[in-house]
Backbone as JSON Lines, residues from 0, in Angstrom:
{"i":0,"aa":"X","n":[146.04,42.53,-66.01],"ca":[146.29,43.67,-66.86],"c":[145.35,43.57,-68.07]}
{"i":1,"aa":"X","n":[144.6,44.57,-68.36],"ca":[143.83,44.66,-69.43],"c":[144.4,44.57,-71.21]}
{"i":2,"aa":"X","n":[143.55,44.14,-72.13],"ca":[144.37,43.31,-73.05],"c":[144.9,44.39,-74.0]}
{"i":3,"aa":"X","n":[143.78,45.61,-73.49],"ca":[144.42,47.05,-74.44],"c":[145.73,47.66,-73.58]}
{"i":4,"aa":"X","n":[146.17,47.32,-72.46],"ca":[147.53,48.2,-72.23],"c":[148.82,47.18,-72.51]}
{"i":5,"aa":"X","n":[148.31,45.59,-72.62],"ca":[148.97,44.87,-72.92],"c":[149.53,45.54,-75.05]}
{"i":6,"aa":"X","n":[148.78,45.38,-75.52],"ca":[148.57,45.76,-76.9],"c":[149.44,47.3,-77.17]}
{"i":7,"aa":"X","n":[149.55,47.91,-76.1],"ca":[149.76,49.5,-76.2],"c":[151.76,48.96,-75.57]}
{"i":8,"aa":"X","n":[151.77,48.48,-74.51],"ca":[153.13,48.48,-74.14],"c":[153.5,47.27,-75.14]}
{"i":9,"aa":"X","n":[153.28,46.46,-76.04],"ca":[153.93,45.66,-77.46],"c":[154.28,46.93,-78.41]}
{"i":10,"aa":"X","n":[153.32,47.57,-78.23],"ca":[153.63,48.64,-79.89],"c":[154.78,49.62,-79.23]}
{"i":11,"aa":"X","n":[154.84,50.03,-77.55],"ca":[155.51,51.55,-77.33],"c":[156.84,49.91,-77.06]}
{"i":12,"aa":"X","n":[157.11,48.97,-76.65],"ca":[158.47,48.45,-76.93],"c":[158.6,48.01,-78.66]}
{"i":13,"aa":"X","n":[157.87,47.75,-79.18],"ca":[158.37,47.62,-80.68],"c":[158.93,48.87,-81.21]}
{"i":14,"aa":"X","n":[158.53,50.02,-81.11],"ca":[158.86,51.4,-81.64],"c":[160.35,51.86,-81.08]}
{"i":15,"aa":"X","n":[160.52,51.41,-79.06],"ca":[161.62,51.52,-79.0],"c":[162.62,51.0,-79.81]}
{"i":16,"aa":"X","n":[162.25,49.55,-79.83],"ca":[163.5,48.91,-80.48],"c":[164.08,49.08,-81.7]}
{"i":17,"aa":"X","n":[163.09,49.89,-82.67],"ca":[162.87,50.21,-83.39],"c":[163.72,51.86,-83.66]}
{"i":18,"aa":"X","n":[163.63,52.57,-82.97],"ca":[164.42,53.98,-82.68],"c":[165.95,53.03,-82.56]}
{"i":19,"aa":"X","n":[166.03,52.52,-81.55],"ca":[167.19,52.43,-81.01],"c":[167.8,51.53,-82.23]}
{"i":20,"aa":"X","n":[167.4,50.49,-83.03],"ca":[168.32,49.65,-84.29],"c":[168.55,51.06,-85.67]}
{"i":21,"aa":"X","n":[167.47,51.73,-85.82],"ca":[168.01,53.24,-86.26],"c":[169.1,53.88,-85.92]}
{"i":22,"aa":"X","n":[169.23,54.11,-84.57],"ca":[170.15,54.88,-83.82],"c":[171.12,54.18,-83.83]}
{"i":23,"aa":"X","n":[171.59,53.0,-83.52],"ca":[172.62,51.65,-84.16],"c":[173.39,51.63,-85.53]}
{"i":24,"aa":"X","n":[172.27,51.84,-86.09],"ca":[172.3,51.71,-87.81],"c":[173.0,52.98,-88.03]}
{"i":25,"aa":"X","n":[172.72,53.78,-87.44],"ca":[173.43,55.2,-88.12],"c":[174.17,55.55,-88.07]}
{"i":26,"aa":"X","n":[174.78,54.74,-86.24],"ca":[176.45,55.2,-85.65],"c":[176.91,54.21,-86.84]}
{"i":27,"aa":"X","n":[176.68,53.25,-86.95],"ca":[177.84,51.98,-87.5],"c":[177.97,52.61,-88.95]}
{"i":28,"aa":"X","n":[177.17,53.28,-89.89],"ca":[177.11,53.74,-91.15],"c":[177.64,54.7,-91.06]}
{"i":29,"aa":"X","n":[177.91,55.9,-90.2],"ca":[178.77,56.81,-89.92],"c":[180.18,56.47,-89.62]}
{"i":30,"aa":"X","n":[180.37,55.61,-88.55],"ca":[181.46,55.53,-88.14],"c":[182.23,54.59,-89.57]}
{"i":31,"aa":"X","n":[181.7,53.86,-90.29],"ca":[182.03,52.75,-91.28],"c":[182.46,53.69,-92.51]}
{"i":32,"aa":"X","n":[182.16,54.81,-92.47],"ca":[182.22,55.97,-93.39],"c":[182.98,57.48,-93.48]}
{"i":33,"aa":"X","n":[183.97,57.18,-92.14],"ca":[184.32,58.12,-91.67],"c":[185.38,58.74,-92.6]}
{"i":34,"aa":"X","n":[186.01,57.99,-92.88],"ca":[187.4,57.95,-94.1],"c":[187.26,58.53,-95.36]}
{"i":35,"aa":"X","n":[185.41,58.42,-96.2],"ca":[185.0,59.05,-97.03],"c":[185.01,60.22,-96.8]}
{"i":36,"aa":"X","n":[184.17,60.55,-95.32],"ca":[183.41,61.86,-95.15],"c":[185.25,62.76,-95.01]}
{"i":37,"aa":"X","n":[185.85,62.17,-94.69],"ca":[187.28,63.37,-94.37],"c":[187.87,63.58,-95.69]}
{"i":38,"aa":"X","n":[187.86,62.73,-96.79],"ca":[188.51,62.93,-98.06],"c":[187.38,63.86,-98.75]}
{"i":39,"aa":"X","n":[186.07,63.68,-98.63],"ca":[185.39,64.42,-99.4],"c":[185.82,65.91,-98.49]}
{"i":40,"aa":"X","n":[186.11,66.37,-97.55],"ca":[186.4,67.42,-96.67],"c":[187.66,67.73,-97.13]}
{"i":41,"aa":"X","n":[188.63,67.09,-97.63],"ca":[190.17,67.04,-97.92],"c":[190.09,67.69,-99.0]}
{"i":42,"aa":"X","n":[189.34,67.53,-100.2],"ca":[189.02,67.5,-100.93],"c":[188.45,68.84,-101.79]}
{"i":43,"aa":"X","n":[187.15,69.2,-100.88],"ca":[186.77,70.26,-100.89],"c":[186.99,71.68,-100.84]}
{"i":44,"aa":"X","n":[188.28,71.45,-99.56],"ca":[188.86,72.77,-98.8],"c":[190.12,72.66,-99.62]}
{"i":45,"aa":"X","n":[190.55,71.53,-100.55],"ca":[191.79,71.93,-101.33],"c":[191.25,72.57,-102.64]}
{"i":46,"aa":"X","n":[190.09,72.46,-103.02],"ca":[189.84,72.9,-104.45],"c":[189.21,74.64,-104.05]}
{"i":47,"aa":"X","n":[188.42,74.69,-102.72],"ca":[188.49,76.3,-102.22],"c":[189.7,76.94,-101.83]}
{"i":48,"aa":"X","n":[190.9,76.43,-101.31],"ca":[191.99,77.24,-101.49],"c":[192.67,77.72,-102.78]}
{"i":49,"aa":"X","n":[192.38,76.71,-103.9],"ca":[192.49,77.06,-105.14],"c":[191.98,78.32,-106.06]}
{"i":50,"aa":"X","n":[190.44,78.2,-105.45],"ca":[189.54,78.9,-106.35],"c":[190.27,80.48,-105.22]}
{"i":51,"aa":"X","n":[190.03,80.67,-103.95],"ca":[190.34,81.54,-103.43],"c":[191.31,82.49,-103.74]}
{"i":52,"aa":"X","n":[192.36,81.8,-104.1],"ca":[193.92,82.28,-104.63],"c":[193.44,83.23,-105.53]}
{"i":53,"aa":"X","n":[192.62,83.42,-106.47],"ca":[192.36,84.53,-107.17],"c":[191.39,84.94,-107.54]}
{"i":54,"aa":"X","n":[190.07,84.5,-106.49],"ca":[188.84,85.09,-106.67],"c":[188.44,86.14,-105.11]}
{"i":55,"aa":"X","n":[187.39,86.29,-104.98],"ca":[186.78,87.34,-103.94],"c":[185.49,86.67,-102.85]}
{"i":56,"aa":"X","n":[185.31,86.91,-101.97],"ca":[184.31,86.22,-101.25],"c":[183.06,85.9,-102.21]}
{"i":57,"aa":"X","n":[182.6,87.19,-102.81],"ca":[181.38,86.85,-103.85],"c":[181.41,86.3,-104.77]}
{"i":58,"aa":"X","n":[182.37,85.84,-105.19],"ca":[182.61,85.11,-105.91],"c":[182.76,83.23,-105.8]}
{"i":59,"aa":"X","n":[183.08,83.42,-104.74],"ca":[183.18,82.27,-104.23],"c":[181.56,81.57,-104.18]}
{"i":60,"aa":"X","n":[180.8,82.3,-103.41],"ca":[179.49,82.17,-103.46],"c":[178.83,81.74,-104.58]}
{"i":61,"aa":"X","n":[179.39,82.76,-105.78],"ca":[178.6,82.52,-107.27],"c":[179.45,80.73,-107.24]}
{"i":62,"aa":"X","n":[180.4,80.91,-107.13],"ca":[181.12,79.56,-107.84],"c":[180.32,78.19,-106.91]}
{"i":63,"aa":"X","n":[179.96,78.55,-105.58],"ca":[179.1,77.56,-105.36],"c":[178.03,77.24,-105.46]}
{"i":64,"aa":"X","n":[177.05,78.5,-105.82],"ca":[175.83,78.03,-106.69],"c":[176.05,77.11,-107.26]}
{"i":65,"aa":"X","n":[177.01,77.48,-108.24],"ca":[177.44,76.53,-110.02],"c":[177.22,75.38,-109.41]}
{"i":66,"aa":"X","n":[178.2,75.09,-108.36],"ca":[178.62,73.69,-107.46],"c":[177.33,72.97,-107.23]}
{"i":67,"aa":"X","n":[176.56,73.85,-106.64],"ca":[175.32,73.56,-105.81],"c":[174.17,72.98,-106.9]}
{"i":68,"aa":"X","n":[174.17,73.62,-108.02],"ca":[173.4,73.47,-109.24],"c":[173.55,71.56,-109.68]}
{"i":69,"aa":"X","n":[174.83,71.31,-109.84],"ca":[175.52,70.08,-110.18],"c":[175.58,69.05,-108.97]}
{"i":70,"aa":"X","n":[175.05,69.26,-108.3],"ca":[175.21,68.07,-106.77],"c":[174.49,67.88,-106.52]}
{"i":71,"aa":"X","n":[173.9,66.61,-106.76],"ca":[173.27,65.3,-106.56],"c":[173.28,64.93,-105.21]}
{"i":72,"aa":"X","n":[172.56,64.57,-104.27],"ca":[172.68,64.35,-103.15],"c":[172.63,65.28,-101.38]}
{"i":73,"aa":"X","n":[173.2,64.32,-100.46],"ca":[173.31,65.12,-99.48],"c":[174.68,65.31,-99.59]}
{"i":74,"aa":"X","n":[175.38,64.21,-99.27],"ca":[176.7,64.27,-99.38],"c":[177.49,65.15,-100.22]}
{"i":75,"aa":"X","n":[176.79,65.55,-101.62],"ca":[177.63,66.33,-102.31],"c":[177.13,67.72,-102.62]}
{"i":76,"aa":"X","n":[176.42,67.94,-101.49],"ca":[175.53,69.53,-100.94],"c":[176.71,69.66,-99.88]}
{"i":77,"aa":"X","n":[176.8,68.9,-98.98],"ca":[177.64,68.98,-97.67],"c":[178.87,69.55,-98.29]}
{"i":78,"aa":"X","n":[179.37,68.45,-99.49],"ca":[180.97,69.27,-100.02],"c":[180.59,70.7,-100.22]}
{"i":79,"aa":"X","n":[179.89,71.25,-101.07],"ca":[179.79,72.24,-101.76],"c":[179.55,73.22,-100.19]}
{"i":80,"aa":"X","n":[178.94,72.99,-99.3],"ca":[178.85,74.11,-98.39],"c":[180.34,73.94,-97.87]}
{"i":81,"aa":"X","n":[180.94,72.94,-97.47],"ca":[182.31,73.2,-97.05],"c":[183.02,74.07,-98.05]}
{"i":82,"aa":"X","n":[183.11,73.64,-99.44],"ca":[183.6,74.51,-100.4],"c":[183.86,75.73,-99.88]}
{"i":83,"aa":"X","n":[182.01,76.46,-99.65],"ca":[182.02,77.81,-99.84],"c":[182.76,78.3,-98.3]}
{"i":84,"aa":"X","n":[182.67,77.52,-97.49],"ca":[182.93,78.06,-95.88],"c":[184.69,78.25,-96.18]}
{"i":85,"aa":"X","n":[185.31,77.41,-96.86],"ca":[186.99,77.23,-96.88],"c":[187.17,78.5,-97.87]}
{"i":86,"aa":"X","n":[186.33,78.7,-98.74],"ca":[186.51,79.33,-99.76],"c":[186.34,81.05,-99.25]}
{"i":87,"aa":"X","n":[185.58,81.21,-98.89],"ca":[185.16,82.82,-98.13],"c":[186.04,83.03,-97.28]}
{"i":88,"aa":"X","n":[186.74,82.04,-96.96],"ca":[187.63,82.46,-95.79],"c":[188.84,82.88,-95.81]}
{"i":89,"aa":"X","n":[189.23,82.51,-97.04],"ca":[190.68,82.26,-97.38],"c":[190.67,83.42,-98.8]}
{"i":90,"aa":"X","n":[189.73,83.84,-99.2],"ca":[189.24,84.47,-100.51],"c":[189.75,86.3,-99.81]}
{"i":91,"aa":"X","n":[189.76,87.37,-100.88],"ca":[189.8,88.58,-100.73],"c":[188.29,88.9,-100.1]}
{"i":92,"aa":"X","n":[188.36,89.66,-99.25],"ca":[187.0,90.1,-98.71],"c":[185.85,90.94,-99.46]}
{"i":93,"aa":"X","n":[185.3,90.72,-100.2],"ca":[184.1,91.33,-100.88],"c":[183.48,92.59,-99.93]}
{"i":94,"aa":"X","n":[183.45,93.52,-100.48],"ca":[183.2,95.14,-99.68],"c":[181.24,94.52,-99.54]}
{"i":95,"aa":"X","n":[180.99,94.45,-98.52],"ca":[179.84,94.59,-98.39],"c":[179.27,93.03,-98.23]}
{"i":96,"aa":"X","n":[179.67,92.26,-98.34],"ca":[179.01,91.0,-98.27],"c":[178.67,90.15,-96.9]}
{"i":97,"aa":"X","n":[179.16,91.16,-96.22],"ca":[178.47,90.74,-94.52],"c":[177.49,91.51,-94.4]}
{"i":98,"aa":"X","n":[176.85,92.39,-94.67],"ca":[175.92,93.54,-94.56],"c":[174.65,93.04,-94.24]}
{"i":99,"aa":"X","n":[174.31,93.26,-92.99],"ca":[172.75,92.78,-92.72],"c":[172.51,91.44,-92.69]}
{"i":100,"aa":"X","n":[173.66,89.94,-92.33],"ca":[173.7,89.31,-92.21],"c":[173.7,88.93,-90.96]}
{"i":101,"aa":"X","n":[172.66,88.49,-90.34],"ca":[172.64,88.16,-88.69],"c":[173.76,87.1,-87.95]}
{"i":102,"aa":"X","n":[173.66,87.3,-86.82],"ca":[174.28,86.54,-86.38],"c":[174.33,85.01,-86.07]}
{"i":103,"aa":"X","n":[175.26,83.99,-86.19],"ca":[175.11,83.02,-86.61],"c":[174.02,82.21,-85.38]}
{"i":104,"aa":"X","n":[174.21,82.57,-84.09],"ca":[173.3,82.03,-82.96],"c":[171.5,82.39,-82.94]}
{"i":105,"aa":"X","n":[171.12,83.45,-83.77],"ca":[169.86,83.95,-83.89],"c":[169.27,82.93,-84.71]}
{"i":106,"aa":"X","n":[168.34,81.85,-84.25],"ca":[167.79,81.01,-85.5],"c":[166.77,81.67,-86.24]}
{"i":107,"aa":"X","n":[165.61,82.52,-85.64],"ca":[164.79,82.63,-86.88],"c":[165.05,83.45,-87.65]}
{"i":108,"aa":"X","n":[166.54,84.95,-87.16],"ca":[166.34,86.06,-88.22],"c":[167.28,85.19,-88.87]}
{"i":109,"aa":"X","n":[168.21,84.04,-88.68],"ca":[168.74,83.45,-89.46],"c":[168.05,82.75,-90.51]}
{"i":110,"aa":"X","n":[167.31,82.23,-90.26],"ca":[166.37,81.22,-91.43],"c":[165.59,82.35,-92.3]}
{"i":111,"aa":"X","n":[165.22,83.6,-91.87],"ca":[164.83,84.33,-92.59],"c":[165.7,85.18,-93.7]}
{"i":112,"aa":"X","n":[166.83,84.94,-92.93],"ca":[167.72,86.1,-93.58],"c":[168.23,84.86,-95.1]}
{"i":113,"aa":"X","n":[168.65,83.82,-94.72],"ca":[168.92,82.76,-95.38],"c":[167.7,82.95,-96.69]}
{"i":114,"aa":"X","n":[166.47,82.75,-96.51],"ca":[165.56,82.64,-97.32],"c":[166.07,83.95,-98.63]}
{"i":115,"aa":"X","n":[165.57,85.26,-97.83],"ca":[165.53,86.5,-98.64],"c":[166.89,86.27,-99.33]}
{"i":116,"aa":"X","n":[168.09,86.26,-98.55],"ca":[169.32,86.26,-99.29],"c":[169.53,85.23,-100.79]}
{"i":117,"aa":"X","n":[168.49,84.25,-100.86],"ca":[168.86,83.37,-102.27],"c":[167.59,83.85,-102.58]}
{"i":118,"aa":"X","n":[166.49,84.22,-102.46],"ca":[165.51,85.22,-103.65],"c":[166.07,86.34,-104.06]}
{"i":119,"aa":"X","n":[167.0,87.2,-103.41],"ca":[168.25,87.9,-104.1],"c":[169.26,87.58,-104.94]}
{"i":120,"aa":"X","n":[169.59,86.15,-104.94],"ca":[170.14,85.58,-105.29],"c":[169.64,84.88,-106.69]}
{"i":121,"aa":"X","n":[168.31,85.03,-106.83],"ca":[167.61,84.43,-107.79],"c":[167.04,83.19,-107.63]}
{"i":122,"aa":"X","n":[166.9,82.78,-106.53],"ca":[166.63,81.24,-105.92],"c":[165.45,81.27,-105.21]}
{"i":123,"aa":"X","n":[164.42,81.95,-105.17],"ca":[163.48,82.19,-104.38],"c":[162.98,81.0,-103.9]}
{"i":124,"aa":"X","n":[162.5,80.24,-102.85],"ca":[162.13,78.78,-102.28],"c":[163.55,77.83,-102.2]}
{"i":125,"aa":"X","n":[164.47,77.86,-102.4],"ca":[165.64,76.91,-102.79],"c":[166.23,76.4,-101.68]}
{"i":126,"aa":"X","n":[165.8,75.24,-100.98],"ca":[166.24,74.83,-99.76],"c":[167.82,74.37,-99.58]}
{"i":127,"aa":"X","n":[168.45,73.67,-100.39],"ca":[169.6,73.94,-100.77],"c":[170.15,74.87,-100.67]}
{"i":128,"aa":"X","n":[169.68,76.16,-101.24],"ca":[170.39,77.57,-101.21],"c":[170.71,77.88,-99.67]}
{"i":129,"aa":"X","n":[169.33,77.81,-99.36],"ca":[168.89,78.63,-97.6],"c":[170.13,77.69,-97.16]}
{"i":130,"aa":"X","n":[170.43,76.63,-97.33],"ca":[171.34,75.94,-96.17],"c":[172.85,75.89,-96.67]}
{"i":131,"aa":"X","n":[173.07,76.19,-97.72],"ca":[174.37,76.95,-98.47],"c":[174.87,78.06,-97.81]}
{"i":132,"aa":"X","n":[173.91,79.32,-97.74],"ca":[174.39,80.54,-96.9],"c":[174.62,80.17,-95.54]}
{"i":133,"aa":"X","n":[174.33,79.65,-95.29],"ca":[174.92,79.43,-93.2],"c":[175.99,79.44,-93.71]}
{"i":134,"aa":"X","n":[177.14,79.25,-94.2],"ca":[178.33,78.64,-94.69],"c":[179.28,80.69,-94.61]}
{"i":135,"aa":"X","n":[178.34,81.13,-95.12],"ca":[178.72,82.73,-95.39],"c":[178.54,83.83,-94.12]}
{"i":136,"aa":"X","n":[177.62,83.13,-93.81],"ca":[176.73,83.57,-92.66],"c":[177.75,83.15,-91.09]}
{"i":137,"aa":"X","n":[178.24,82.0,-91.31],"ca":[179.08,81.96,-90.46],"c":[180.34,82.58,-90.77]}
{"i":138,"aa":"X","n":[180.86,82.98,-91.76],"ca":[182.19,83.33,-92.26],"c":[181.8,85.14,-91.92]}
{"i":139,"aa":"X","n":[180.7,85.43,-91.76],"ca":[180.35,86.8,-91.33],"c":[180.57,87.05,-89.83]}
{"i":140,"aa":"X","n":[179.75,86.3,-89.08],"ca":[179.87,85.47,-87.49],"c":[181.06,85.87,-87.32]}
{"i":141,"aa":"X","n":[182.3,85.4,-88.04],"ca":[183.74,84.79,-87.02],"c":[184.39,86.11,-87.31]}
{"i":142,"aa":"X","n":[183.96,86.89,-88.06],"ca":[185.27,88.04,-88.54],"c":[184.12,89.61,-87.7]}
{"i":143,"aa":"X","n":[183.28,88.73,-86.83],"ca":[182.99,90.1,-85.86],"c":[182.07,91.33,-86.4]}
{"i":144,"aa":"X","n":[181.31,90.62,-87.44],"ca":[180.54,91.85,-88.32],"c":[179.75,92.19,-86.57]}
{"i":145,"aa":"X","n":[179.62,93.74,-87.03],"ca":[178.47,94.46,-85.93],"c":[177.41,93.52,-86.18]}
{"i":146,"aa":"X","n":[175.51,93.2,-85.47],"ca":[174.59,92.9,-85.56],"c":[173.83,93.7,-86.7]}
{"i":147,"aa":"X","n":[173.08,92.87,-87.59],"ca":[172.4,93.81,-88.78],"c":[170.95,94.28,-87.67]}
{"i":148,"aa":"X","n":[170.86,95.45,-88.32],"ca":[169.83,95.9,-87.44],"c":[168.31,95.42,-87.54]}
């Protein structure tokens, strides 16, 4: 065997092993973490039934900007989109706030619609934002809005 395929199958098994102690590493840090991730979820959807009790879907939204503004992290982006998903749901329905919101299975008019919707929003580029609205976007999804045209 030549000393370059020798050299080539060391690097393509180092890289496996390499994926796979990643892929290891991530179940055991997940699974080791599971108890957090449900209280921060516990957590979340009790302080959106709160806010819900006497606010409006759009509102809810504004209140998770605020959220979104103040969160540090992934983990405490993740709360804040649960926030808004518990929160829209359980909230008075805002006249118009499904309007031209695609459907949740369409990925690109989704990623597009996501974009425009937080430069409306005043967020123009805000990757955070774009991945905040799926949260609304699905709460549009489940209650059967027609397709935006």
């Amino acid at each position: 065997m030549p000393t370059w395929l020798k050299v080539i199958l060391v690097i393509v098994a180092i890289g496996l092993f390499g994926l796979m102690a990643i892929g290891l590493g991530g179940y055991w840090w997940f699974k080791s973490n599971r108890g957090r991730f449900e209280e921060i979820g516990k957590r979340a959807k009790a302080d959106a039934a709160q806010f819900a009790a006497t606010h409006d879907g759009a509102q809810c939204l504004e209140e998770a900007l605020r959220r979104l503004d103040r969160a540090g992290g992934i983990m405490a982006r993740a709360e804040v989109k649960v926030f808004l998903s518990s929160c829209i749901d359980e909230a008075r329905e805002s006249p118009g706030m499904c309007d031209g919101v695609p459907p949740d299975g369409e990925i690109m008019r989704s990623a597009a619609w996501a974009v425009d919707k937080c430069a409306q929003l005043g967020r123009p580029g805000d990757q955070p934002c774009s991945q905040l609205v799926t949260g609304m976007q699905k709460h549009c999804d489940k209650r059967g809005q027609p397709p935006a045209p």
